[in-house]
MDAnalysis code that builds the backbone (N, CA, C; Angstrom):
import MDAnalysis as mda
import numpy as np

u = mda.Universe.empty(687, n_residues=229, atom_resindex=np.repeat(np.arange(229), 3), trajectory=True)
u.add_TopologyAttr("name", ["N", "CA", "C"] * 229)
u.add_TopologyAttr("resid", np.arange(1, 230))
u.add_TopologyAttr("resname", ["UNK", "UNK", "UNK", "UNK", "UNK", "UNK", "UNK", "UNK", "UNK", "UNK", "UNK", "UNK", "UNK", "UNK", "UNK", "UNK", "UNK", "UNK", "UNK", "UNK", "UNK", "UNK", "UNK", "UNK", "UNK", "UNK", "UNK", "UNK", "UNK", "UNK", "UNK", "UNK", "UNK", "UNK", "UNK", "UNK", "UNK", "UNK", "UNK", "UNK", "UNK", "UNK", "UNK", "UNK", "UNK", "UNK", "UNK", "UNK", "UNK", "UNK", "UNK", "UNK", "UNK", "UNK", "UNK", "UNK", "UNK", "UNK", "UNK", "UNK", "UNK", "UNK", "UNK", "UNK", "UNK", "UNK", "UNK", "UNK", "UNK", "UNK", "UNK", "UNK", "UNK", "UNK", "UNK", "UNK", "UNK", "UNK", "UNK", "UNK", "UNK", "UNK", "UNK", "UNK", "UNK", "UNK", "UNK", "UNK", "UNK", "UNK", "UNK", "UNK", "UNK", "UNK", "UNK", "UNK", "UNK", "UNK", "UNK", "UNK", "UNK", "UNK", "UNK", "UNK", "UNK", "UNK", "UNK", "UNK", "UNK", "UNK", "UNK", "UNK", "UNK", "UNK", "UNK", "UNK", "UNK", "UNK", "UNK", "UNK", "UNK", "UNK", "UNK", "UNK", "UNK", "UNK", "UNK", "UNK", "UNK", "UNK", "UNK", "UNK", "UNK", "UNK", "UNK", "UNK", "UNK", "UNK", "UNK", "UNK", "UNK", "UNK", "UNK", "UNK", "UNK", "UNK", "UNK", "UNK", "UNK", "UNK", "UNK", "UNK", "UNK", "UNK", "UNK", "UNK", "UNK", "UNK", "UNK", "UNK", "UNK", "UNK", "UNK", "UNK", "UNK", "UNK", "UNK", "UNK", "UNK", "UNK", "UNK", "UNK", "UNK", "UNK", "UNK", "UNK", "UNK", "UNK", "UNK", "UNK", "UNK", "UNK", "UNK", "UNK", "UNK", "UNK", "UNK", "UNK", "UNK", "UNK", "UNK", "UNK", "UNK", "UNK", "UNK", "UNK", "UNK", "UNK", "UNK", "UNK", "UNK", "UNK", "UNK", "UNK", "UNK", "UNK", "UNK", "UNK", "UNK", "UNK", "UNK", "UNK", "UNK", "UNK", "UNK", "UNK", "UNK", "UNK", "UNK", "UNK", "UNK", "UNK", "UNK", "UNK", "UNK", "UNK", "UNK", "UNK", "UNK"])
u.atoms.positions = np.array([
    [71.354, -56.873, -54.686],
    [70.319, -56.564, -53.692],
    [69.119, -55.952, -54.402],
    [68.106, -56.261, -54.152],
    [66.571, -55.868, -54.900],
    [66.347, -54.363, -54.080],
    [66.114, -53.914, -55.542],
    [65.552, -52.139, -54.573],
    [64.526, -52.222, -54.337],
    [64.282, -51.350, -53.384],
    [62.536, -51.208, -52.606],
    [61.895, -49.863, -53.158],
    [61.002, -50.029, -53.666],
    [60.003, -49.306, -54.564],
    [59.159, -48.666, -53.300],
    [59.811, -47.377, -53.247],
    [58.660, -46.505, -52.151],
    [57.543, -46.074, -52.424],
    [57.271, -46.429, -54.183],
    [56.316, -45.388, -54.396],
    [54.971, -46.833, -54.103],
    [55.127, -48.308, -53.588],
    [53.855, -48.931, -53.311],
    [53.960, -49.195, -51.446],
    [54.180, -48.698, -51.516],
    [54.190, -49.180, -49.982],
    [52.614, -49.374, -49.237],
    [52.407, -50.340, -48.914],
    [51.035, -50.326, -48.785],
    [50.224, -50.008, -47.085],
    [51.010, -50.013, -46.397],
    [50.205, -49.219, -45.231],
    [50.907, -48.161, -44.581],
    [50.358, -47.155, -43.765],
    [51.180, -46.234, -43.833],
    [51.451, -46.465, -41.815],
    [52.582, -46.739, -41.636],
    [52.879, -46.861, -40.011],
    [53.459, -45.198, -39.254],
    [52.846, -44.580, -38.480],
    [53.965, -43.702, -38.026],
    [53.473, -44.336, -36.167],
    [54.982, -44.256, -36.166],
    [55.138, -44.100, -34.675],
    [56.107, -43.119, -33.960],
    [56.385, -41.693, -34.755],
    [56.552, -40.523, -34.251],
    [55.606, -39.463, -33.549],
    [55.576, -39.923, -32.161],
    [54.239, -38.675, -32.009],
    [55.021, -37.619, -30.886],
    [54.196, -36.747, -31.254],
    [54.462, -35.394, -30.590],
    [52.798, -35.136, -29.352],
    [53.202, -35.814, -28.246],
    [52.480, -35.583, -26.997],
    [52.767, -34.628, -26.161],
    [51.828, -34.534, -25.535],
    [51.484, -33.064, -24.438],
    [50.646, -33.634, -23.465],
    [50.722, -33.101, -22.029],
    [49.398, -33.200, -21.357],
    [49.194, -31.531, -20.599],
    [47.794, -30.959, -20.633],
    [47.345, -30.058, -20.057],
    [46.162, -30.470, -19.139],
    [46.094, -30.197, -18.161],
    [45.569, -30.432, -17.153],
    [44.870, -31.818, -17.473],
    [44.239, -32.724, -17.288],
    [43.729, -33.891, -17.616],
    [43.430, -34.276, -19.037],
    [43.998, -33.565, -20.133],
    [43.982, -34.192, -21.896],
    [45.324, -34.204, -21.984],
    [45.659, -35.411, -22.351],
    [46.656, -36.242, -23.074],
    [46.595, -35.758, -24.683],
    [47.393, -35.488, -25.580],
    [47.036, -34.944, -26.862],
    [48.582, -35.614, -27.558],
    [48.320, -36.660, -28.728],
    [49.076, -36.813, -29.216],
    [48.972, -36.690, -31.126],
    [49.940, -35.888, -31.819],
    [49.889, -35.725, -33.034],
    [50.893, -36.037, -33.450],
    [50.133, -36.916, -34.984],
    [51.586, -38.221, -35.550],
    [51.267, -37.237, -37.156],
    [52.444, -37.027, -37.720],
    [52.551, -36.543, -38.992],
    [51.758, -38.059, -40.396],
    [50.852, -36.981, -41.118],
    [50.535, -38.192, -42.081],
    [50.804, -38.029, -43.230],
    [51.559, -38.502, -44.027],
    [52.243, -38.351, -45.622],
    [52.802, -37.675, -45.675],
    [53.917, -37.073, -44.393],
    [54.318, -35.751, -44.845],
    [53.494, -34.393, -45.277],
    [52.073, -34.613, -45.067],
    [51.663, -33.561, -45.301],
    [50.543, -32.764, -44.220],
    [49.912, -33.862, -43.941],
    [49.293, -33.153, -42.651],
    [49.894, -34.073, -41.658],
    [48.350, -33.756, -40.409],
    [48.671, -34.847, -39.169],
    [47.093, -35.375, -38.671],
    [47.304, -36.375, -37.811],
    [46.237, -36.668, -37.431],
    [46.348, -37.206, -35.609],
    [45.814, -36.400, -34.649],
    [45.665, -36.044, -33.655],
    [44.936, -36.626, -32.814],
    [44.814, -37.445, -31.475],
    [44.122, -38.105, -30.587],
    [44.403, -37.487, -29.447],
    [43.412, -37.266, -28.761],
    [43.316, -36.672, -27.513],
    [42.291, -37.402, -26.872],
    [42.818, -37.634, -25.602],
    [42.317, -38.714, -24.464],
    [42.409, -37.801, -23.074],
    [40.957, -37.545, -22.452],
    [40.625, -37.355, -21.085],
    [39.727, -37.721, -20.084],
    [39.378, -37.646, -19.072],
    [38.942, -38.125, -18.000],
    [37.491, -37.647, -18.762],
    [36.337, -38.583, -18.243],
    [35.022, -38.193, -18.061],
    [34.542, -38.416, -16.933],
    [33.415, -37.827, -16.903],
    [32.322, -38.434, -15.403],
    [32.220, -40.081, -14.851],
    [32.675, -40.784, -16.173],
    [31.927, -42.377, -16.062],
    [33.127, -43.014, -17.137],
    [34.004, -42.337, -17.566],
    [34.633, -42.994, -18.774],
    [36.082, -42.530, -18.835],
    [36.650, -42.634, -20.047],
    [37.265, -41.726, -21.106],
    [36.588, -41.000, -22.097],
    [37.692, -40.130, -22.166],
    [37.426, -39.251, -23.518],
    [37.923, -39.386, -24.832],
    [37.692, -40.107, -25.442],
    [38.776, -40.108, -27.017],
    [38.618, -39.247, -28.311],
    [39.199, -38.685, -28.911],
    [38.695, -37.325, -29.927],
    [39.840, -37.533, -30.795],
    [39.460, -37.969, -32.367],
    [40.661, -38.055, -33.256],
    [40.414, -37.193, -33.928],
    [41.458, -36.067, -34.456],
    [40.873, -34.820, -35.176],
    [41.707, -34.915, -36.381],
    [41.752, -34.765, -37.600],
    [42.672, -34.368, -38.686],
    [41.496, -33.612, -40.079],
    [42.464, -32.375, -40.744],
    [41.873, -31.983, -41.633],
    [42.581, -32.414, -42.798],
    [43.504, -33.622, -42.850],
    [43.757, -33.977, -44.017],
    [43.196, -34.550, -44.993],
    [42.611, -34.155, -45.979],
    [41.638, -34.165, -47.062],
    [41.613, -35.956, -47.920],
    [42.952, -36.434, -47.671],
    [43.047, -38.133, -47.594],
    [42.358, -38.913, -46.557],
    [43.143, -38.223, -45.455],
    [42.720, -39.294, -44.593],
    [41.184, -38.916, -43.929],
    [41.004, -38.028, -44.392],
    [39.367, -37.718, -43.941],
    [38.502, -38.350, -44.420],
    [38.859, -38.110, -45.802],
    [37.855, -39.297, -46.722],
    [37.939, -40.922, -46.112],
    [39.740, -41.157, -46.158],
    [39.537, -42.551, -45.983],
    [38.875, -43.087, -44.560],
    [38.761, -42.060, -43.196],
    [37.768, -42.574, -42.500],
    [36.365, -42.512, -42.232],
    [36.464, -41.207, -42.918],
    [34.578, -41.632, -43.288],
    [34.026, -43.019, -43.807],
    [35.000, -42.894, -45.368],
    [34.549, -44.223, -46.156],
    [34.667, -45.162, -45.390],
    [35.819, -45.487, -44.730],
    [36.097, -47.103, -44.124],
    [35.988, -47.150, -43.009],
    [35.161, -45.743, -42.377],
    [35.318, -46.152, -40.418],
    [36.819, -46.758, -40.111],
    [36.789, -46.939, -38.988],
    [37.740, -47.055, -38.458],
    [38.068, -47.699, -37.078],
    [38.933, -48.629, -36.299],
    [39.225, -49.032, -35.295],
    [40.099, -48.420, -34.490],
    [39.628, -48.239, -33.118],
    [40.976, -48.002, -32.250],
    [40.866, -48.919, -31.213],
    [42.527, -49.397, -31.364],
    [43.081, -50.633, -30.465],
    [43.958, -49.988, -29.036],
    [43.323, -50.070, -28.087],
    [43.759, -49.898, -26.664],
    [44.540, -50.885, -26.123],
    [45.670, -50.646, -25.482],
    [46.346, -51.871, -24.985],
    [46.897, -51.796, -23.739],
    [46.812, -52.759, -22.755],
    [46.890, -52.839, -21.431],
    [48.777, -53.290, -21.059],
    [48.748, -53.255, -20.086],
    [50.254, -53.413, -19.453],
    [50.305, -55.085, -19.873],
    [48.965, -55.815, -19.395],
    [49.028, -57.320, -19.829],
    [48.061, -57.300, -20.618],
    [47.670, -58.140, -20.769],
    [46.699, -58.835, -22.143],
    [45.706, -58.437, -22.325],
    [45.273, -57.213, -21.996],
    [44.002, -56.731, -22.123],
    [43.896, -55.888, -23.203],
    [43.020, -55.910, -23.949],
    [42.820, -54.611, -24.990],
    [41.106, -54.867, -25.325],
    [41.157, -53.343, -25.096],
    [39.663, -53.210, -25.739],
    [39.812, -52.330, -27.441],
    [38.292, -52.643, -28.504],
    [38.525, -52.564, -29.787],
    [37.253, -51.591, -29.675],
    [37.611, -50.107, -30.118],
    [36.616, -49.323, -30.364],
    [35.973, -49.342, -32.107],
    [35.187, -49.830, -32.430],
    [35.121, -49.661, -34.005],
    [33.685, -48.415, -34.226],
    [34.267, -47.394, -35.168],
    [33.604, -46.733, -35.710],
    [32.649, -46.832, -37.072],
    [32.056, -46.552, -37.280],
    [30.664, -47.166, -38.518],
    [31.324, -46.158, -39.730],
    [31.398, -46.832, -40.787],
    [32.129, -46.725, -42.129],
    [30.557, -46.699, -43.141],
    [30.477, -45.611, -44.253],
    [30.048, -44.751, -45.066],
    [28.889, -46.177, -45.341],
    [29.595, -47.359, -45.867],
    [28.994, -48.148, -46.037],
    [27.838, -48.410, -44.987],
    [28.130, -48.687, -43.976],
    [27.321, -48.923, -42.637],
    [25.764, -48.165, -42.987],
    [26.161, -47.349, -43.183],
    [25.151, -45.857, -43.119],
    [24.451, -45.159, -44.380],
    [25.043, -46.466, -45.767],
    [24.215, -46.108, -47.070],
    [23.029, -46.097, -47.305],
    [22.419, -46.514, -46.313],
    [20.678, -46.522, -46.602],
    [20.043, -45.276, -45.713],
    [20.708, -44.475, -45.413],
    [20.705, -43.652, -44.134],
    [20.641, -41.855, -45.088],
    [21.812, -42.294, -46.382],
    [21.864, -40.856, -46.758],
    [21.201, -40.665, -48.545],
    [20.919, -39.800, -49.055],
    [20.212, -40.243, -50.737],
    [21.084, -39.966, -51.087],
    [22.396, -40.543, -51.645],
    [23.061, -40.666, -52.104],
    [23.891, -41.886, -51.976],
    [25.016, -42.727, -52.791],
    [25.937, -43.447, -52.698],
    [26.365, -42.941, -51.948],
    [27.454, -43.600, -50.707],
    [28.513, -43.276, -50.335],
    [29.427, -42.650, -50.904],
    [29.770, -43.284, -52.309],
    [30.577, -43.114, -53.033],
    [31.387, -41.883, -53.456],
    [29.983, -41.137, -53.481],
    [29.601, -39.657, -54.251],
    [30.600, -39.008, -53.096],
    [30.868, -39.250, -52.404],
    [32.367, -38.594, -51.273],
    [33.518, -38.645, -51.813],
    [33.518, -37.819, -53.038],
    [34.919, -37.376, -53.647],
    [34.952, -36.556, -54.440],
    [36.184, -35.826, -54.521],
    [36.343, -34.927, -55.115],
    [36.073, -34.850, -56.629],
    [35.893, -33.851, -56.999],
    [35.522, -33.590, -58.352],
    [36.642, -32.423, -59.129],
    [36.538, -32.511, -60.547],
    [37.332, -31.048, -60.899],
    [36.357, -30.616, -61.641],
    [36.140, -28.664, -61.583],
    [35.541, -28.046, -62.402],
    [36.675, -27.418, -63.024],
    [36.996, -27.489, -64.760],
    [38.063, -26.654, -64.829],
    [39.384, -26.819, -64.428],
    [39.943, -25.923, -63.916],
    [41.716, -26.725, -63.337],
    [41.493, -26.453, -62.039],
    [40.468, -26.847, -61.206],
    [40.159, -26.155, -59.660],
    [39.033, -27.604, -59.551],
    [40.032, -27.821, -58.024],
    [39.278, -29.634, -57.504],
    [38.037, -28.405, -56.233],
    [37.411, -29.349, -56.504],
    [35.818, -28.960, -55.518],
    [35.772, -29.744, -55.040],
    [36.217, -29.734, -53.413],
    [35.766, -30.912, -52.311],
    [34.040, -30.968, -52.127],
    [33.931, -32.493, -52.028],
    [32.305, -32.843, -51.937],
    [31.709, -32.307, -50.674],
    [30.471, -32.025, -50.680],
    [29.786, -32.339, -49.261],
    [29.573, -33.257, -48.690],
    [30.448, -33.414, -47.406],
    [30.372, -34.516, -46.467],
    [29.082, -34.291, -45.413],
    [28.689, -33.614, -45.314],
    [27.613, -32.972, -44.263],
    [26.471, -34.224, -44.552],
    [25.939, -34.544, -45.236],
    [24.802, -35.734, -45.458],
    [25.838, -36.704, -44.747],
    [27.261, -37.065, -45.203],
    [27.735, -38.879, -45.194],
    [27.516, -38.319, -43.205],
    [28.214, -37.310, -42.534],
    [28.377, -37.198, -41.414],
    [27.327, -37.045, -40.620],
    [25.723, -36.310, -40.945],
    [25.157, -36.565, -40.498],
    [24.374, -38.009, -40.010],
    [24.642, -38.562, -41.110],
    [24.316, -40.388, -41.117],
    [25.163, -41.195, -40.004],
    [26.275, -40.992, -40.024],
    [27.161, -41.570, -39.331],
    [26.700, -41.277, -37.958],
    [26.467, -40.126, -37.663],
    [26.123, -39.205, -36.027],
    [24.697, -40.238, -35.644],
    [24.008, -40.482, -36.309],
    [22.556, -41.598, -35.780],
    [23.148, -43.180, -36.247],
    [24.463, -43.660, -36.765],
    [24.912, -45.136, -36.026],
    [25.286, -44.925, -34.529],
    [26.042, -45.927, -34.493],
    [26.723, -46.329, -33.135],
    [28.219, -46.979, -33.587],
    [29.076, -46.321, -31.897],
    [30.039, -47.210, -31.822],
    [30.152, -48.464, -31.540],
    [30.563, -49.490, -31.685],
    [30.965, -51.313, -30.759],
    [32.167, -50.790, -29.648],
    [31.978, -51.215, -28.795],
    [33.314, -51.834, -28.265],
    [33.444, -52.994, -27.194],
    [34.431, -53.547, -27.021],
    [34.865, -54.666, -26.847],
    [35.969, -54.582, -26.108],
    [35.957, -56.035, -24.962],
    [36.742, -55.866, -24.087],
    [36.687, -57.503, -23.655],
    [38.235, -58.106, -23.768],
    [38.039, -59.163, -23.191],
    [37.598, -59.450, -22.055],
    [36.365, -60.332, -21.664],
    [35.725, -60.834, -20.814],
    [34.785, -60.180, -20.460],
    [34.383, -59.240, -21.502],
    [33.146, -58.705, -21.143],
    [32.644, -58.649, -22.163],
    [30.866, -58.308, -22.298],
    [30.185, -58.414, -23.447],
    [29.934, -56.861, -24.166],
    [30.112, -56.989, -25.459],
    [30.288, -55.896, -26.617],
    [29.492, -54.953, -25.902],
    [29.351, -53.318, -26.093],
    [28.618, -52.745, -25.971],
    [28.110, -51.600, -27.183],
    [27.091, -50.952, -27.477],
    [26.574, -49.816, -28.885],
    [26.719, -48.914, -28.038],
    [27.663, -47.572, -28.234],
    [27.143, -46.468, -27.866],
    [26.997, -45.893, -28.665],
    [25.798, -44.876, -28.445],
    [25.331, -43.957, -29.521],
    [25.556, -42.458, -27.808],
    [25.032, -42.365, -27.072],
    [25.437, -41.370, -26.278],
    [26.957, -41.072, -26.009],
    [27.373, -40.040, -25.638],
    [28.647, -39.753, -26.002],
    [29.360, -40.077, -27.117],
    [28.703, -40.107, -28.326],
    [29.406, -40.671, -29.885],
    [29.042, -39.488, -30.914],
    [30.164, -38.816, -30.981],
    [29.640, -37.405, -32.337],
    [30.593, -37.322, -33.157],
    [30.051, -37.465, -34.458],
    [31.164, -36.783, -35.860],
    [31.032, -35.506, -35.807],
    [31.962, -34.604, -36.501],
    [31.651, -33.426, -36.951],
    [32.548, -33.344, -37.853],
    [32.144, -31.518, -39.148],
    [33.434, -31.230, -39.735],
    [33.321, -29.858, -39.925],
    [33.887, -29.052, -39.390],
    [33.934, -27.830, -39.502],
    [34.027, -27.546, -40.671],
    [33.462, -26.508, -41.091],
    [33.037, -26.575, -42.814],
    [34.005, -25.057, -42.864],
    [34.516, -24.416, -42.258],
    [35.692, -23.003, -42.159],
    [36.817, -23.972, -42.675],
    [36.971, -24.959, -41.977],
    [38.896, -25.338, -41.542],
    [39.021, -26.617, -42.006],
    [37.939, -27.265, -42.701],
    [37.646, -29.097, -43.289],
    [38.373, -29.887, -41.782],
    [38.203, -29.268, -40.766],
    [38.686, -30.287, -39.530],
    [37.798, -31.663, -39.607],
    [38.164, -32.681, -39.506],
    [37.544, -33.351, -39.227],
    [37.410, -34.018, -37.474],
    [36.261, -34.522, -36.810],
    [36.366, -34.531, -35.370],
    [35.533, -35.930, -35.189],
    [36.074, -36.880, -34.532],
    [35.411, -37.959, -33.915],
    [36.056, -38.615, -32.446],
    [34.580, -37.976, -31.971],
    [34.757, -38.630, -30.162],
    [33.587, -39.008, -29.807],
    [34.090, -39.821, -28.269],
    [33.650, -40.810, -28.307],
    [33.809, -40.983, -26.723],
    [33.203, -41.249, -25.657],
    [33.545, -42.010, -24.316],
    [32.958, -43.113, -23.979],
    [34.157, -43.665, -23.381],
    [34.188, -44.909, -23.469],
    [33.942, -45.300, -22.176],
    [33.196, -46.101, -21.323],
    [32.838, -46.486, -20.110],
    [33.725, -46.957, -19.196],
    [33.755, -46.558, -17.569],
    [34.819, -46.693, -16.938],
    [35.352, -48.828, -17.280],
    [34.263, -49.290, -17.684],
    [34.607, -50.950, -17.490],
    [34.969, -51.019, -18.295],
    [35.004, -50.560, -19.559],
    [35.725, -50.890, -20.782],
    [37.250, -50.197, -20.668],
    [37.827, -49.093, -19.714],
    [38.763, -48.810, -19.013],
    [39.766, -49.800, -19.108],
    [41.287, -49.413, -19.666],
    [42.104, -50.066, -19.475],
    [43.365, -49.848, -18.101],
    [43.296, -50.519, -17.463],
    [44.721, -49.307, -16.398],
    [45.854, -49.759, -17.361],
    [46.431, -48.766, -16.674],
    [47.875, -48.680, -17.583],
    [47.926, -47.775, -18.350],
    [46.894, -47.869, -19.551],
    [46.595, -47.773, -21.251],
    [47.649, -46.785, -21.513],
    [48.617, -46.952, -22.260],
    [49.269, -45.360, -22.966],
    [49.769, -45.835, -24.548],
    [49.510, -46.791, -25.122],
    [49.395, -47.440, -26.523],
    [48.123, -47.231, -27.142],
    [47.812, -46.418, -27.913],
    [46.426, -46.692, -28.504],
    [46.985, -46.732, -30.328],
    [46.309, -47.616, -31.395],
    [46.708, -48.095, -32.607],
    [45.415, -47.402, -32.812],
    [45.637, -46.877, -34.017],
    [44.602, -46.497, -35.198],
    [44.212, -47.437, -36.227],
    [43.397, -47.689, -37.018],
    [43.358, -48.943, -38.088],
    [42.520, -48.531, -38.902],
    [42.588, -48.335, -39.944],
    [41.744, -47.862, -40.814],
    [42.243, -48.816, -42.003],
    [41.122, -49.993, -43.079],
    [41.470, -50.031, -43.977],
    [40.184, -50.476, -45.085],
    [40.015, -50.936, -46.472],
    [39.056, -51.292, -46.715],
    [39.040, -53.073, -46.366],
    [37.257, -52.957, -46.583],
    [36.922, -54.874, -46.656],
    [37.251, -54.780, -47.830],
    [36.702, -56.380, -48.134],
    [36.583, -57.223, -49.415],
    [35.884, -56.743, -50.443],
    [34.362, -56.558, -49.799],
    [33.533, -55.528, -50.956],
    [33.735, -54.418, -51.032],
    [34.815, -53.521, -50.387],
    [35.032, -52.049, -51.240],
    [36.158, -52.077, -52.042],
    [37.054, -53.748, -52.105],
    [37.888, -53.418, -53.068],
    [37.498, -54.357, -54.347],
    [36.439, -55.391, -54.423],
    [35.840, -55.837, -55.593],
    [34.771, -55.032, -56.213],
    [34.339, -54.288, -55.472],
    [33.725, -53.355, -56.400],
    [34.149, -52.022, -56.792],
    [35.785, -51.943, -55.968],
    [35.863, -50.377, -56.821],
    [35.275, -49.404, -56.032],
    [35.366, -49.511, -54.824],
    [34.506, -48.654, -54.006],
    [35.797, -46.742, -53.636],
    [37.202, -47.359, -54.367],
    [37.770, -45.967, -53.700],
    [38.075, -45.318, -55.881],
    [37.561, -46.088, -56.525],
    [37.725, -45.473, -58.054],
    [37.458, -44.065, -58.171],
    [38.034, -43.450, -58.569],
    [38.034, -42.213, -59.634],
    [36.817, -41.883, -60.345],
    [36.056, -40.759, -60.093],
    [34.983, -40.482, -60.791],
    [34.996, -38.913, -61.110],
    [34.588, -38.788, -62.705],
    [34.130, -38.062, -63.080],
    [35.725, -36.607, -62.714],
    [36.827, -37.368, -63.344],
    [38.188, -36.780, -63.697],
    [38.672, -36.492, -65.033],
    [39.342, -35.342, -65.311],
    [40.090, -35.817, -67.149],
    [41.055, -36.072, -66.887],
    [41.548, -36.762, -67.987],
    [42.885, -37.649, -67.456],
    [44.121, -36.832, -67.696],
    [44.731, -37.044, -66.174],
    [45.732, -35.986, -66.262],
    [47.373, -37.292, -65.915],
    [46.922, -38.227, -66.798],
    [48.384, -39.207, -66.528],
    [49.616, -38.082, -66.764],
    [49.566, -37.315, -67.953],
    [50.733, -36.791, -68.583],
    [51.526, -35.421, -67.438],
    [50.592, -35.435, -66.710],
    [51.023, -34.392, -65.788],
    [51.606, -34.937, -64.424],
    [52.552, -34.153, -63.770],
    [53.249, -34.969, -62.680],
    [52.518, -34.369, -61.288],
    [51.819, -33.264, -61.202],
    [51.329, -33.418, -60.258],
    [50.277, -34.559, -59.543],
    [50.274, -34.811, -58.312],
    [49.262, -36.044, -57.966],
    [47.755, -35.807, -58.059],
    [47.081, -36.965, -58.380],
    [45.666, -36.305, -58.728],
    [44.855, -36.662, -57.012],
    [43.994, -35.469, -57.321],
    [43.221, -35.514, -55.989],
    [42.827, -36.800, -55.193],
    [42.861, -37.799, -54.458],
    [42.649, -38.366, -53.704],
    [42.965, -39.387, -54.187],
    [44.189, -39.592, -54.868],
    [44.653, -40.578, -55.685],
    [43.944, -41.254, -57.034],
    [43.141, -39.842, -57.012],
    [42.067, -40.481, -58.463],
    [43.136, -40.910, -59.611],
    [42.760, -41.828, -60.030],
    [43.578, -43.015, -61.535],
    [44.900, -42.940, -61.473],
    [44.923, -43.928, -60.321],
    [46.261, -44.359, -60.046],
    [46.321, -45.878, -60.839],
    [47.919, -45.896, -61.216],
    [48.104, -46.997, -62.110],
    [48.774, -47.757, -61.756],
    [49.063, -48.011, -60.392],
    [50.420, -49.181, -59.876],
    [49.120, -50.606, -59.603],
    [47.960, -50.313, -59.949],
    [47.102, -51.495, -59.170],
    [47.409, -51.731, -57.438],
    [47.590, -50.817, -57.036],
    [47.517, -51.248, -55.298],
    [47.179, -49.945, -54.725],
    [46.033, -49.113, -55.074],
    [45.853, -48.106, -54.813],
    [44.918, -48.144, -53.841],
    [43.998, -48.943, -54.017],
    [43.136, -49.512, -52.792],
    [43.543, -50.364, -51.324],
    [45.045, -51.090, -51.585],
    [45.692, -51.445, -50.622],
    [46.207, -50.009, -49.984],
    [46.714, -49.112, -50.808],
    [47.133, -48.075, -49.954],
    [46.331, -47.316, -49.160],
    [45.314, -47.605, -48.745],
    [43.895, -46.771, -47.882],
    [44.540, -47.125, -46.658],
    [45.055, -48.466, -46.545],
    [45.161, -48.612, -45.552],
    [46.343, -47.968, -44.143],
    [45.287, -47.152, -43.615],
    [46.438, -46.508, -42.278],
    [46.368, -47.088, -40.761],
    [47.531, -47.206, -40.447],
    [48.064, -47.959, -39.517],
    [48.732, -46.846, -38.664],
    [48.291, -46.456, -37.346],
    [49.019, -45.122, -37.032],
    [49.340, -45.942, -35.171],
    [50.272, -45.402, -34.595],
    [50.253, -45.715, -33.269],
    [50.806, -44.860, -32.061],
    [49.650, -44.147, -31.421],
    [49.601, -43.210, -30.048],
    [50.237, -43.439, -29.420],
    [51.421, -42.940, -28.789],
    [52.057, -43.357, -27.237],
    [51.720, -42.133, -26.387],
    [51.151, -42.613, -25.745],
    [51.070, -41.782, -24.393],
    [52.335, -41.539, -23.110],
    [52.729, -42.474, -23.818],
    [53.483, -42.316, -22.256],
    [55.075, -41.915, -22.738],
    [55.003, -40.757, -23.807],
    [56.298, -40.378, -23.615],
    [56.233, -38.993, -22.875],
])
């Protein structure tokens, strides 16, 4: 029998969540790498929903800035609407800097997280898409805000979504985060400005100079909300 090599596994699935509801927010948190979590909370608006994905995990923060991100809503029948969020790229002509420059650095034996405050302010003047079979796409930029608490590295993205883009039923929502084509031919998640610490077993910050060659497949997170437990 062929052994299975855990250490490439290339997307990361959890479908353990730990839900709550308090008065009209739904709040569900799915553990990510074993090390943090990453959190969706869904409530009523005036005209909509409410959707708010929060995590301060220092991976997956990066990886949705860099790659934006989708959330997949799904109906009792065939309906699903596709929220997509605007990725670092989207928004490179927006900040003076590369995107890129969104990673960690080491001074010494002490990693210095970058300033995200430029990539997030950029992101806050795109827009969301969303999509809904049989109806036509819509941009919101009202009700659409990044933030990151610069105390607690929380990261925060919400978003309401219009009563027509409304699913009944909805208690499935999928997360999707991964790279395109051009952030993995050019090297868009590489290692910059690290000393090489192969000989050491601790992991290097944000997977800087990883050597299995599928390090860029591993961006990809695959997470899935149930509401309705």
């Amino acid at each position: 029998m062929m052994k299975t090599n855990t250490s490439i596994l290339l997307v990361l699935i959890c479908v353990i969540t730990a839900c709550s509801t308090s008065s009209n927010i739904s709040k569900c948190s799915v553990p990510f790498e074993d090390r943090g979590e990453i959190t969706l909370n869904r409530s009523d608006a005036d005209d909509g929903i409410q959707l708010t994905l929060e995590t301060s995990d220092p991976v997956a923060l990066r990886t949705l800035l860099m790659q934006g991100f989708q959330l997949h809503l799904y109906g009792v029948k065939t309906d699903t609407t596709v929220i997509t969020f605007p990725s670092a790229k989207n928004v490179g002509d927006k900040i003076a800097h590369h995107p890129g420059e969104v990673k960690a650095t080491i001074q010494g034996e002490r990693e210095k997280r970058p300033d995200m405050r430029p990539l997030v302010a950029a992101l806050n003047k795109a827009q969301v898409t969303v999509e809904k079979n049989g109806l036509h796409p819509v941009s919101i930029h009202e009700g659409y805000e990044v933030s990151i608490n610069p105390s607690n590295g929380l990261l925060s993205y919400s978003v309401i979504i219009p009563n027509d883009y409304v699913i009944d039923g909805n208690y499935n929502i999928t997360l999707l985060s991964q790279p395109d084509a051009d952030m993995i031919r050019t090297g868009e998640f590489a290692g910059q400005g690290y000393s090489n610490r192969s000989a050491e077993t601790r992991p290097q910050p944000f997977g800087a100079n990883e050597k299995d060659g599928n390090a860029e497949q591993r961006k990809t997170i695959k997470i899935l909300f149930n509401f309705n437990k």
